[in-house]
C-alpha positions in Angstrom: 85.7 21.0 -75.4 88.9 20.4 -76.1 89.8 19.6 -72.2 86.9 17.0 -71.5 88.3 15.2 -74.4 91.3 15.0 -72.8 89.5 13.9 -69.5 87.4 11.0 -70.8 90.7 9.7 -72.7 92.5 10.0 -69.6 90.7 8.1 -67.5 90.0 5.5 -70.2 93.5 5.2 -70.4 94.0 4.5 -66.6 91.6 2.1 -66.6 92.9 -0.1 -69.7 96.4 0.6 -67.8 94.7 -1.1 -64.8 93.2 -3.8 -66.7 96.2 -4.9 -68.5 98.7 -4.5 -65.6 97.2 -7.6 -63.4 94.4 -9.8 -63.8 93.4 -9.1 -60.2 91.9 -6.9 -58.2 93.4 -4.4 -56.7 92.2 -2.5 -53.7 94.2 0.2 -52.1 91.9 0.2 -48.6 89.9 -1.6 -46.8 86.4 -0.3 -46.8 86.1 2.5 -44.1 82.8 4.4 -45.0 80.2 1.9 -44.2 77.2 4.7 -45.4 78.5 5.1 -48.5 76.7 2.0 -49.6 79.7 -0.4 -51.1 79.4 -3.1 -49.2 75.4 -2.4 -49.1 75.7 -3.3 -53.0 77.8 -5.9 -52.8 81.5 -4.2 -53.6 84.2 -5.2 -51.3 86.3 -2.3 -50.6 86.5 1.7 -50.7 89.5 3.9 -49.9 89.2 7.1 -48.2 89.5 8.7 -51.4 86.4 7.3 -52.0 87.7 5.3 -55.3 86.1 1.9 -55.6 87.6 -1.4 -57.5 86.0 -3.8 -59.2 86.6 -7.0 -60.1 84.9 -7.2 -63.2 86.7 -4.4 -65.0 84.4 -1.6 -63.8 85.1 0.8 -61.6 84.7 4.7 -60.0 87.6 6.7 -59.1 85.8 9.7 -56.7 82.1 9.2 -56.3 79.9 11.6 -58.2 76.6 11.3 -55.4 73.0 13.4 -56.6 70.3 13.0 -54.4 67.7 10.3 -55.6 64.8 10.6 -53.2 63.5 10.9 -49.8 61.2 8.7 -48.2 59.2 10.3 -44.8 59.0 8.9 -41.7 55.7 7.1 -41.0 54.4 6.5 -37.3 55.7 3.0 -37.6 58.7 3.0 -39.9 61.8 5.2 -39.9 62.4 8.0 -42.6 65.2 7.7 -45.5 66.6 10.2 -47.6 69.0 8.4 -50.7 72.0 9.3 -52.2 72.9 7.7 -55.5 76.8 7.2 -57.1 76.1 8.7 -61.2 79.2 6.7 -61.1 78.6 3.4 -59.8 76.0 1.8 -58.0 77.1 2.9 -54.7 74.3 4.7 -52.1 74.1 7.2 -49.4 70.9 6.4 -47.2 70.3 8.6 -43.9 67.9 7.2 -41.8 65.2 9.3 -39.5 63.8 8.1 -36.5 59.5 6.4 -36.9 57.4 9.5 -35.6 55.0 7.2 -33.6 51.1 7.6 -33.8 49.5 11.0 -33.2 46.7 9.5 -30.9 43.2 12.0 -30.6 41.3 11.4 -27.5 39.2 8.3 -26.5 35.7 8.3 -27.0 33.0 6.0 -26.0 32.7 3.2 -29.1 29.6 1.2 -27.6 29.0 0.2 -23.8 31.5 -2.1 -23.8 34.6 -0.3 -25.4 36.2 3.3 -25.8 38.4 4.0 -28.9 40.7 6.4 -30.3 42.1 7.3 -33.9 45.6 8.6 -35.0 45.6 11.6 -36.6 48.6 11.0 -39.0 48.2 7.6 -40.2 44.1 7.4 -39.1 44.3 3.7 -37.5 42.1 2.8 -34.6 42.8 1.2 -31.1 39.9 0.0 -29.1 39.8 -1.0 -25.3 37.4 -2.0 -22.7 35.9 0.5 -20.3 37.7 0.9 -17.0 34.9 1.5 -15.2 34.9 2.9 -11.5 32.6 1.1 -8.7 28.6 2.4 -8.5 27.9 5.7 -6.7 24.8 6.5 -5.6 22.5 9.2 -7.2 19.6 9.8 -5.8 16.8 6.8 -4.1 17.0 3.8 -5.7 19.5 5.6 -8.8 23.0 4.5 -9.0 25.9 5.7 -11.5 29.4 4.5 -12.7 31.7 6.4 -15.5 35.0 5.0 -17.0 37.8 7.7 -16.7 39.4 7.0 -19.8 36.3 8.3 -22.0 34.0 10.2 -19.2 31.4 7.3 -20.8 28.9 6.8 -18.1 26.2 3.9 -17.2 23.4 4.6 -14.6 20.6 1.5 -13.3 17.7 2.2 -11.4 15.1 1.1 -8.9 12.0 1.8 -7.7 8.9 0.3 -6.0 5.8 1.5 -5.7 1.8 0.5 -4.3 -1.6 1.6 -5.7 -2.7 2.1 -2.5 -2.5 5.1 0.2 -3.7 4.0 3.5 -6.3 1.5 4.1 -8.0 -0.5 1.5 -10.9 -2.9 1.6 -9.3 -4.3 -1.6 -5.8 -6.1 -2.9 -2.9 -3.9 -3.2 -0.4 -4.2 -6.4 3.3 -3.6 -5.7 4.6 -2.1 -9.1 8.8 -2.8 -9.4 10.4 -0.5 -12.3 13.2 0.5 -13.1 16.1 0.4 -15.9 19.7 -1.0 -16.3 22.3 0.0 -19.3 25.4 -1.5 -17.2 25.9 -5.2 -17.2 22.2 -6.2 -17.2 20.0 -7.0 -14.4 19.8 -10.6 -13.8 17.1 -11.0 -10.5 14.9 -9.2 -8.0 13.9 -10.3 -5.3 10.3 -9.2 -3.3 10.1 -9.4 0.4 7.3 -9.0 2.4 6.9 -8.2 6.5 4.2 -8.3 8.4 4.5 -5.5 10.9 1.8 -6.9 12.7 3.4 -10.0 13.2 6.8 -9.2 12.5 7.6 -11.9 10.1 9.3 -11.6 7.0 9.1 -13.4 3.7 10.0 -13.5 0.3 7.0 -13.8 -1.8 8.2 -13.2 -5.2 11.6 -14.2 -8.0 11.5 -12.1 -10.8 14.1 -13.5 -13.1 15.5 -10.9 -15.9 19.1 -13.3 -17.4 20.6 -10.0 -17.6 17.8 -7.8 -19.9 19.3 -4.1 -19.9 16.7 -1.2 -20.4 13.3 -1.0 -18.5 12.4 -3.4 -16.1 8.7 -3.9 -14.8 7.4 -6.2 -12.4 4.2 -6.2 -10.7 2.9 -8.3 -7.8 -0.5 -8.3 -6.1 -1.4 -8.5 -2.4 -4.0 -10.1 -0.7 -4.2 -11.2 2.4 -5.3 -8.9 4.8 -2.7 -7.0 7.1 -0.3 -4.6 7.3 2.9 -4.7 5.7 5.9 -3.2 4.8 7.2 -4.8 1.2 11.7 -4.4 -0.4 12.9 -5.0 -3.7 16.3 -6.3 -3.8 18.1 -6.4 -7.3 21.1 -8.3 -8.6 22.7 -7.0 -12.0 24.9 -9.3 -13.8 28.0 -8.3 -11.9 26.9 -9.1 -8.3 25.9 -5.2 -7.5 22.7 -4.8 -5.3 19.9 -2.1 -5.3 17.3 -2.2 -2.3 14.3 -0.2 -2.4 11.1 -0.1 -0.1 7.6 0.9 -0.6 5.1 2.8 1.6 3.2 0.4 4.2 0.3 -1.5 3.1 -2.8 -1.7 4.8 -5.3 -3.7 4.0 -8.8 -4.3 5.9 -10.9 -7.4 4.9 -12.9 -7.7 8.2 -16.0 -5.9 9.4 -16.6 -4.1 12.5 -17.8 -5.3 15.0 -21.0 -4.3 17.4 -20.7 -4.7 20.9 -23.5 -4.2 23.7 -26.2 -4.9 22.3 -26.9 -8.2 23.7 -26.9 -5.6 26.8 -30.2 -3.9 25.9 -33.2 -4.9 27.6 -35.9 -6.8 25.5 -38.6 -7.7 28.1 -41.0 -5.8 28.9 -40.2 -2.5 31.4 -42.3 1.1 32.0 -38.8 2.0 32.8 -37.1 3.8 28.9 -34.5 1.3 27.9 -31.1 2.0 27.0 -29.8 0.9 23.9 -26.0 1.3 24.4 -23.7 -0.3 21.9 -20.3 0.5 20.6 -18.0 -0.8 18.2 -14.5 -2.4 17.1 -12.5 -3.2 13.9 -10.1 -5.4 14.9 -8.0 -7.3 12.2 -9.2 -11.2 11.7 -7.1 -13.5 14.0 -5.6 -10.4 16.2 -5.6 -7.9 18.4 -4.7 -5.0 15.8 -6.6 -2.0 14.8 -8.0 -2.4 10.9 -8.8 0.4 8.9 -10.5 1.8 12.1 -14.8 2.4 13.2 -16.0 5.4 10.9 -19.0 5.7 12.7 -21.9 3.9 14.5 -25.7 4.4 14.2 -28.8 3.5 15.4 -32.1 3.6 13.5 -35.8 2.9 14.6 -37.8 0.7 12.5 -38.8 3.4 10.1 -35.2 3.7 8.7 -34.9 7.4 10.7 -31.6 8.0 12.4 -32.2 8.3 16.3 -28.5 8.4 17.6 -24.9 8.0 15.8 -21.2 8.3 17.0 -18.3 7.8 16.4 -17.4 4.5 17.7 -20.0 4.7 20.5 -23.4 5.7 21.1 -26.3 5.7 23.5 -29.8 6.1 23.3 -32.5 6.3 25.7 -36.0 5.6 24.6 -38.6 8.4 24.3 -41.8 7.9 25.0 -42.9 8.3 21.7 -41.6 4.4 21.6 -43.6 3.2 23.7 -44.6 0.1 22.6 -42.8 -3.0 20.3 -40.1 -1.9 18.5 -37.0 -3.2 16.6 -34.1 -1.4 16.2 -31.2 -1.6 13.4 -27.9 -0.7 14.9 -25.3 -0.4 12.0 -21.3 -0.1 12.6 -19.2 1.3 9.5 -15.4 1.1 9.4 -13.6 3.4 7.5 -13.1 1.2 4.1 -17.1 1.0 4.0 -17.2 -2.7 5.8 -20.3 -2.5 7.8 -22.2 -4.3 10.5 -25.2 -4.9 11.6 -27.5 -5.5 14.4 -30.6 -6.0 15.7 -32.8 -5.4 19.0 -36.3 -5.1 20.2 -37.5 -2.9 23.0 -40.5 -3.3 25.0 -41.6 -0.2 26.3 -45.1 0.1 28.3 -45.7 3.5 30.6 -49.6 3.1 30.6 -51.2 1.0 33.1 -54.3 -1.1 32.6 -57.5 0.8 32.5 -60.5 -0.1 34.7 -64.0 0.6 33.6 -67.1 -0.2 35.7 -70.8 0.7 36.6 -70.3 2.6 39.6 -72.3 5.6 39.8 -71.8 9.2 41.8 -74.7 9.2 44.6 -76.2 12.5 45.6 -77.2 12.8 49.7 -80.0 14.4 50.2 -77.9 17.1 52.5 -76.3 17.7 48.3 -73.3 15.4 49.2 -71.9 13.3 46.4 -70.1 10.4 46.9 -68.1 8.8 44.4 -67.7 5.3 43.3 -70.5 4.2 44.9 -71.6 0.3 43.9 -75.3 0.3 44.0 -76.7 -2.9 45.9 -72.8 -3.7 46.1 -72.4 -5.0 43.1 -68.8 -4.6 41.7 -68.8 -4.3 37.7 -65.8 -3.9 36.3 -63.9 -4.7 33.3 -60.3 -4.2 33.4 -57.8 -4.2 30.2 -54.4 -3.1 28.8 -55.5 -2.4 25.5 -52.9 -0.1 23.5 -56.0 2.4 23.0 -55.5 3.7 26.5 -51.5 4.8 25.6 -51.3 8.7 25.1 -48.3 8.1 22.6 -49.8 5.7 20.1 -48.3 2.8 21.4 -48.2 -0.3 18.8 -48.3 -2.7 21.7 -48.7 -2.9 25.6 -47.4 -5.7 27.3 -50.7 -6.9 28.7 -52.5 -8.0 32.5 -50.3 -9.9 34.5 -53.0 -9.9 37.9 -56.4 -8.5 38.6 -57.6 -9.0 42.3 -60.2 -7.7 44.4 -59.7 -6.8 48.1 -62.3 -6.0 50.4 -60.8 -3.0 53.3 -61.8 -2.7 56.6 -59.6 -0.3 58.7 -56.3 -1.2 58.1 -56.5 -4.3 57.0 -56.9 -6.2 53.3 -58.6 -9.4 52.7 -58.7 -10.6 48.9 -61.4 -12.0 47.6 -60.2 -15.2 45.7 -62.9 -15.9 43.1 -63.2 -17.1 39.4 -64.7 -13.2 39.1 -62.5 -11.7 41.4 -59.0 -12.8 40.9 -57.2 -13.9 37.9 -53.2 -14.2 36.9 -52.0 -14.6 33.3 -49.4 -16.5 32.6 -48.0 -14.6 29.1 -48.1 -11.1 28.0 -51.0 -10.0 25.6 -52.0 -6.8 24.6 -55.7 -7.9 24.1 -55.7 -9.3 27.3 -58.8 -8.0 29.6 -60.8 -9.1 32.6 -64.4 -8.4 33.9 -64.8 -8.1 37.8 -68.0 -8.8 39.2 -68.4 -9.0 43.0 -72.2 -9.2 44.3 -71.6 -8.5 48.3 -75.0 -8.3 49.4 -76.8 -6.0 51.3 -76.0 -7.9 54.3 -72.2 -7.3 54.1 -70.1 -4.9 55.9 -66.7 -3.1 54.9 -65.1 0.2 54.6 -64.8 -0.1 50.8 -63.5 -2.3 48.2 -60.1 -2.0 46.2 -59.0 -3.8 43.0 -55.5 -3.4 41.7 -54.4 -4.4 38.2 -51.1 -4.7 36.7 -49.4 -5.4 33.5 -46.1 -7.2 33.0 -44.2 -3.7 32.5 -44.6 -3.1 35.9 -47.5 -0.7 35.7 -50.3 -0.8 38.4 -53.9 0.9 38.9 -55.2 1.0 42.0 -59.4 1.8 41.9 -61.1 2.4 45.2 -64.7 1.9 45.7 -67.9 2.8 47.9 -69.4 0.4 49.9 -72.9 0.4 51.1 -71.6 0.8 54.5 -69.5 3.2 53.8 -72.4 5.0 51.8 -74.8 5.0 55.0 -72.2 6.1 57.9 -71.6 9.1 55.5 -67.8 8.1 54.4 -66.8 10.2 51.3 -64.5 8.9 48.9 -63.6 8.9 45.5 -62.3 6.8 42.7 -58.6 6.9 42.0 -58.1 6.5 38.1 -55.5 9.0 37.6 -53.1 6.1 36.5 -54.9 5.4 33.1 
């Protein structure tokens, strides 16, 4: 105790010593330790001995330093650790470097930026995307991905029609698709005509840069066949082109050829009805959806004949007659045709009935045909009763005539009885032959021929009284009706 006492008055004692000595200060160095904080605090000097001076009466001989505090290093400032004089105001501060931010990874903030956090201090830096150009990814599917964050936007484009092969409707082109980049801003629809070749744009769809689903629709129809593109724009100038399946689209019927062909007048020869048919695009030269088939029915509705795109029928006799037939062409988007004709079909020849009698000789020979007196009695028609297939018409006499034969040789016998031509066909039409020769005169035998404007002719041969008494046998020839 006894020895601090002694201190603390010693060095009170140097001091007043000091004090009293000069009225100035006094420094025994210039001030060589610039971390020991002096000039820091405003004191001028400090010697090596690490004694300070002070003006004002105060002062330190030797520094007595405890530590005061330290002060970490942040990412963005430097680290101190302090020293304090217990003697004067004087300070030791060593400095540590700023440790700089402890960055995490980036990750994808929203579709614009990526970000990242420090892990010491916990602030945030945010950048844009550094995205790489658009890959493709499939038809129509396209990708790009920033390779800071691994964040990735795709867009997408497709077209599509309602239709698969030909149609006799309208065809809708569906566009869809989606965008999460920069937005699509406009699609354009082109159409070409593969049958012309030309190509058009037919539709703007204008989207200003929507992002998400996209759906656009536009509807066909004009008849044709074509091929239809999408093109779309996205905010940035990048391009998608899709294409669609071919549309085909039939608006025309088929068309029946031939049958102007068939014969409609009257014939005992079976007409032909022989027709076939095309479905030829409007305007061109271009298959349509294509013939299905082609028919012909008789006027009872029954089927007779059908093909493909052709078909021929040749009457049966079971029509003979007047008869009008339906021919009907279908393509194969159910268009249909049709047409109309009329056959006139007549195999039986007029019918001649008369009053000629079978004449027994008295040797028992029988002679046919025989005109008693010669008188010729005969009534000659081409009614339909007289067809053997029910016939619904005949086409009627056309000529009736008489001749009378001697040898080889023919004379008609022109007479308002004997002769007669019609001008028109008529089923009803009929005649009535009547000859009186007279006992007096002399040929082989008589003929009379009838015909009908088909063509068909009877031919009836009979007896004269001449021919009766010189013994001449002959018969009557009406095989033909």
């Amino acid at each position: 105790m006894k020895k601090i006492l002694k201190r603390i008055f010693a060095s009170l004692l140097a001091v007043c010593v000091v004090i009293f000595a000069s009225g100035a200060q006094v420094y025994a160095f210039s001030c060589i330790y610039t971390t020991c904080g002096c000039k820091d605090r405003g004191l001028p000097g400090c010697s090596n001995s690490m004694t300070c001076w002070y003006g004002d009466g105060d002062g330190c001989s030797g520094h007595s330093w405890y530590f005061y505090g330290e002060y970490g290093a942040s990412c963005t400032s430097e680290g101190r650790t302090v020293y304090k004089c217990s003697i004067c105001p004087g300070e030791r501060i060593y400095t540590t470097p700023a440790l700089g931010h402890d960055w995490g990874g980036w990750t994808c903030l929203n579709s614009s930026q990526h970000t990242r956090r420090c892990n010491r201090c916990g602030i945030t830096q945010n950048e844009n995307h550094s995205f790489g150009g658009w890959t493709a990814n499939g038809t129509g599917r396209y990708k790009r991905t920033c390779p800071t964050c691994g964040y990735s936007q795709e867009k997408q484009l497709s077209i599509q029609t309602n239709t698969n092969g030909w149609t006799a409707g309208y065809s809708t082109i569906n566009i869809t698709g989606f965008d999460n980049g920069s937005g699509c801003n406009v699609i354009y629809l082109y159409r070409k005509n593969l049958v012309t070749g030309g190509t058009n744009l037919v539709r703007t769809f204008n989207h200003g840069g929507a992002t998400g689903n996209i759906n656009d629709a536009y509807v066909e129809t004009s008849e044709g066949i074509f091929y239809f593109y999408a093109v779309s724009y996205d905010m940035g100038g990048h391009t998608i082109q899709v294409g669609a399946n071919n549309v085909y689209i039939d608006h025309s019927d088929p068309v029946i050829i031939g049958a102007e062909s068939t014969r409609s007048d009257w014939t005992n020869v079976a007409p032909i009805i022989q027709v076939r048919a095309t479905d030829y695009l409007y305007g061109y030269s271009t298959n349509g959806s294509g013939v299905r088939s082609i028919s012909i029915y008789d006027d009872y509705g029954r089927l007779v004949r059908n093909g493909r795109d052709t078909v021929t029928y040749v009457l049966d006799d079971q029509y003979e007659g007047e008869h009008t037939w339906t021919i009907e062409a279908v393509d194969n988007v159910g268009h249909f045709t049709k047409r109309y004709v009329t056959t006139r079909f007549d195999i039986t020849p007029p019918g001649i009935d008369g009053t000629e009698v079978s004449f027994v000789k008295p040797d028992g020979t029988t002679v046919s045909g025989y005109c008693q007196d010669n008188i010729i009695d005969q009534h000659v028609d081409d009614d339909i009763r007289r067809s053997r297939n029910g016939a619904n018409s005949s086409s009627g006499l056309k000529s009736v005539i008489l001749y009378k034969v001697n040898g080889d040789t023919q004379e008609a016998i022109y007479s308002d009885r004997t002769y007669k031509q019609f001008g028109f066909s008529d089923t009803h039409s009929f005649f009535d032959v009547y000859y009186d020769a007279g006992s007096e005169e002399i040929c082989d035998s008589y003929i009379l021929i009838a015909t009908d404007f088909a063509g068909n002719r009877v031919t009836k041969k009979l007896t004269s009284q001449k021919a009766l008494l010189e013994g001449f046998h002959t018969s009557i020839d009406r095989g033909s009706y």
